[in-house]
C-alpha positions, 0 to 999 in steps of 0.5 A: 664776192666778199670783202677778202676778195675785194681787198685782195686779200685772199688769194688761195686758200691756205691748204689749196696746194695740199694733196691728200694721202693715200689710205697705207694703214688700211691697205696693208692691214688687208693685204697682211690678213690675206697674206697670213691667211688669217681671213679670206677674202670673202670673210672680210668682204662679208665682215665689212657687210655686217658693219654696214659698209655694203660696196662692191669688190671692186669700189673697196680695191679702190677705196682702200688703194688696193691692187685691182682684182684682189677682192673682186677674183676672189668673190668672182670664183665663187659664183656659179652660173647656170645656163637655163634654157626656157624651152620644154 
């Protein structure tokens, strides 16, 4: 305990209360390249990578307050599955 609590004279932490904002800027940045065409998805997923922000589809929706499934569909129809049956 320190001498603010002792006297009573911190009670809560002036900023306490203060919620934090959500990330606008950056979400409609996205969503207006994408609109616009101006890049696809996968180019701004893979422009992220070259500035070292190497995450997931689905934590950068999350991250930057974008709509759930906007990055990840995308990438998702890209990859291609090829079923492979060991046997000779």
């Amino acid at each position: 305990m320190n001498e603010m609590d002792k006297k009573g004279w911190l009670i809560e932490e002036p900023l306490d209360k203060m919620k934090g904002s959500s990330p606008t800027y950056l979400k409609r940045a996205v969503e207006l390249l994408i609109e616009n065409k101006i890049m696809s998805v996968n180019s701004i997923v893979s422009s992220l990578e070259e500035f070292g922000i190497n995450l997931y589809p689905e934590d950068l929706e999350l991250l930057m307050g974008l709509k759930k499934g906007l990055l990840s569909q995308e990438v998702n129809k890209k990859s291609k599955v090829i079923k492979f049956d060991g046997k000779k």
